[in-house]
C-alpha positions in Angstrom: -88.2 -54.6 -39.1 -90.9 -51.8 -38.4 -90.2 -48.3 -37.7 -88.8 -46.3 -34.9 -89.8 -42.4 -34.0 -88.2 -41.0 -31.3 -89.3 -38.0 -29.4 -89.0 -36.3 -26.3 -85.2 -34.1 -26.5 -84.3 -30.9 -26.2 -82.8 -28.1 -24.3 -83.0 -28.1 -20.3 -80.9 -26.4 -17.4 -78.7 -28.7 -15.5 -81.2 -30.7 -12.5 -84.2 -30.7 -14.9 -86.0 -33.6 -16.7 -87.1 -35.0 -20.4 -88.9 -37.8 -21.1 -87.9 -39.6 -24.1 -90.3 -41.5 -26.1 -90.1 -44.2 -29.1 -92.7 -45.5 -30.7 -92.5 -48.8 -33.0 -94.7 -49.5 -36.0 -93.4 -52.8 -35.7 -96.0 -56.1 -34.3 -95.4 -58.3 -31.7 -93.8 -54.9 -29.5 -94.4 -57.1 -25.9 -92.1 -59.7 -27.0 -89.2 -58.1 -27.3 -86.2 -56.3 -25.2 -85.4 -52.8 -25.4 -83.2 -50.4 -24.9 -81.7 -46.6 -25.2 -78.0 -45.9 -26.0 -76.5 -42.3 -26.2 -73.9 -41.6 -28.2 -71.2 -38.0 -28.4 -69.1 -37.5 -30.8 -66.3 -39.3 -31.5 -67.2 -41.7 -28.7 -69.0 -45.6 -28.7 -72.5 -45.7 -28.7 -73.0 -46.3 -25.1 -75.7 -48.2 -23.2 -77.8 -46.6 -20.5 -80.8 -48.6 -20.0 -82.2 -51.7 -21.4 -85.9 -53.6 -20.0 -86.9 -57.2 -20.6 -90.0 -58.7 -22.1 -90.8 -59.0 -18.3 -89.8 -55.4 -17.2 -86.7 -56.4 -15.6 -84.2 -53.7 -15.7 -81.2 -52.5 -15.8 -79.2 -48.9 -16.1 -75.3 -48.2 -16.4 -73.7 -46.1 -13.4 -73.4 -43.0 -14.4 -77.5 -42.5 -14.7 -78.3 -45.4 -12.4 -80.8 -43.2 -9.7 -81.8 -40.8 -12.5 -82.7 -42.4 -15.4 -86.1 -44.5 -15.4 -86.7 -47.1 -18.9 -90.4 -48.4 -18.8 -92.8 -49.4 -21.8 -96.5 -49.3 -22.5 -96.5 -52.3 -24.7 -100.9 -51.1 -25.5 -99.5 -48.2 -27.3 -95.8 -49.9 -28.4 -94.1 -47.5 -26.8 -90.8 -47.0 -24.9 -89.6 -44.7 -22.3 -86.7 -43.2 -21.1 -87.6 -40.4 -18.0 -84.4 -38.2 -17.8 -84.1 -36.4 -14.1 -81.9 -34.9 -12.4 -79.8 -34.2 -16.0 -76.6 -32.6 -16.2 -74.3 -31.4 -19.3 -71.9 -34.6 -19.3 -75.9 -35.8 -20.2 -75.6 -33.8 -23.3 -75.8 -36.2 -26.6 -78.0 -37.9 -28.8 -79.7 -40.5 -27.6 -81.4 -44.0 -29.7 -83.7 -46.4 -28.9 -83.0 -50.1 -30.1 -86.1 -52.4 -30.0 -85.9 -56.6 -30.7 -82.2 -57.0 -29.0 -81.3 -59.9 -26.0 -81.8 -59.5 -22.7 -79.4 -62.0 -20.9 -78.2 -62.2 -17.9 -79.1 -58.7 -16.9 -77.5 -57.2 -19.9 -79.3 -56.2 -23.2 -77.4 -56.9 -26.3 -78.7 -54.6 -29.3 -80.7 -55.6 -32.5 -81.3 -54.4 -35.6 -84.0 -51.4 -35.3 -82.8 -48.2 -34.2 -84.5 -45.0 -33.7 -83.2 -41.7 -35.6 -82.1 -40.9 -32.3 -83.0 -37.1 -30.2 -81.1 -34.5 -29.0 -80.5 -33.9 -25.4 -79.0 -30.7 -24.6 -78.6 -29.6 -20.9 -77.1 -25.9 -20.1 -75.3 -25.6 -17.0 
């Protein structure tokens, strides 16, 4: 399945910005759709933004105008640009690389990241 390293979280005061990063060992990275998921405790895993092979994208509400997914498929590479964060943004957030893009919704695969802490102070 290859590997997944997340990076990019941390601690930021409410209306700053991350960038989140995964990077996949795996071959074949411009084939496949993508996507990053947060997760608090004792709630679902929770989509927030998914891109096609193509680029097409696509973000849930509550970050839609914040949040930016891209990819750099030369250095296999995903993206998730955080702005604008506040601390209901506070949670760990995965990547999940090789899922379905249908219909402008991403359905997950197998490969997950380890996931990365996103901490925003009010």
């Amino acid at each position: 399945q290859g590997q997944l390293v997340e990076s990019g979280g941390g601690l930021v005061q409410a209306g700053g910005s991350l960038r989140l990063s995964c990077a996949a060992s795996r071959n074949g990275f411009s084939r496949y759709a993508m996507g990053w998921y947060r997760q608090a405790t004792g709630k679902e895993r929770e989509l927030v933004a998914s891109i096609s092979m193509y680029g097409t994208t696509n973000y849930a509400d509550s970050v839609k105008g914040r949040f930016v997914i891209t990819r750099d498929n030369a250095k296999n590479t995903l993206y998730l640009q955080l702005n604008s964060l506040t601390p209901e943004d506070t949670t760990v957030y995965y990547c999940n690389v090789g899922g379905i893009y249908d219909g402008g919704r991403y359905y997950s695969g197998p490969s997950w990241g380890q996931g990365t802490q996103v901490t925003v102070s009010s």
